[in-house]
C-alpha positions as CSV (number, residue, x, y, z in Angstrom):
1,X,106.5,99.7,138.8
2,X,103.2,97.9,139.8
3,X,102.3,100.9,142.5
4,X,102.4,103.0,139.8
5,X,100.0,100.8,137.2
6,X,97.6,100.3,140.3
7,X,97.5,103.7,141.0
8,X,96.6,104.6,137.4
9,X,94.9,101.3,137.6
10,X,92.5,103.2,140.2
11,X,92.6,106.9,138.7
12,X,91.4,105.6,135.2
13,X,88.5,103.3,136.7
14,X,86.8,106.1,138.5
15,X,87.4,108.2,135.8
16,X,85.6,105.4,133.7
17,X,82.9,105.4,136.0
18,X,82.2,109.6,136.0
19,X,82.2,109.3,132.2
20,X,80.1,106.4,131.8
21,X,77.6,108.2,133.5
22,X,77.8,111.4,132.0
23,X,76.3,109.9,128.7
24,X,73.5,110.6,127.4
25,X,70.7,108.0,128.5
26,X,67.8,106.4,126.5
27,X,65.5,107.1,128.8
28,X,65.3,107.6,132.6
29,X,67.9,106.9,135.0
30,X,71.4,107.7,136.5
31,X,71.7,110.0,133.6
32,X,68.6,112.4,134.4
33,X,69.1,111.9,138.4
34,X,72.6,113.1,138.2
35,X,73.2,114.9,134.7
36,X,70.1,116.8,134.0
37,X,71.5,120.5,134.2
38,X,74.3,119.1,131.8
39,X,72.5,117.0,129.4
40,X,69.9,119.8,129.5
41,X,72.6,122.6,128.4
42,X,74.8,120.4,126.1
43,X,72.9,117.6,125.0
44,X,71.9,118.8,121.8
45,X,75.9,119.6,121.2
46,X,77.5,116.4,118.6
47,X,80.8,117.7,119.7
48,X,80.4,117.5,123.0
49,X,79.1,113.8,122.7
50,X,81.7,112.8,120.0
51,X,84.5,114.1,122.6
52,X,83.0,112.4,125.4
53,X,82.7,109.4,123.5
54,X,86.3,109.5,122.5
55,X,87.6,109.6,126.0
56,X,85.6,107.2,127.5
57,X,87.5,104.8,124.5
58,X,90.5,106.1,125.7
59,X,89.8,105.8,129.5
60,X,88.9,102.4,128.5
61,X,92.0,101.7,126.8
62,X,94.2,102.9,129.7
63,X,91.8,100.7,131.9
64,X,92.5,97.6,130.1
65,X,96.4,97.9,129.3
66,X,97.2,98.8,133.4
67,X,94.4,95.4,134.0
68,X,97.3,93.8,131.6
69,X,100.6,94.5,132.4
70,X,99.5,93.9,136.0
71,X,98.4,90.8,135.2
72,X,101.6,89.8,133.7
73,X,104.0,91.4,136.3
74,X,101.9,90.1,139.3
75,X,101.9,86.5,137.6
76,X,104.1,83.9,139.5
């Protein structure tokens, strides 16, 4: 039981990690070094930033409940 939460444990924080820094910056940084042919082709898209938005809430979500129940099954 707990290999599996670690191992989505692991899957959903480097999945949080891609789509954090997929998103659209403010200005200069990770964004523009690593995204500019994307943010450059769909960056004007509210779709595609709605939907990205959404599953980084839900990676998030996922993120926190396996930080949870491992919590609680790892406690002594």
């Amino acid at each position: 039981m707990t290999i599996g939460i670690s191992i989505a444990l692991i899957l959903s924080s480097c999945l949080m990690v891609l789509l954090v820094l997929l998103h659209k910056g403010k200005g200069g940084g990770l964004t523009d070094m690593f995204g500019g042919g994307f943010a450059s082709s769909f960056g004007g898209s509210s779709v595609v930033e709605r939907n990205l938005d959404r599953l980084t809430v839900i990676t998030g979500v996922v993120w926190f409940v396996c930080i949870i129940a491992l919590g609680l099954l790892l406690k002594p």
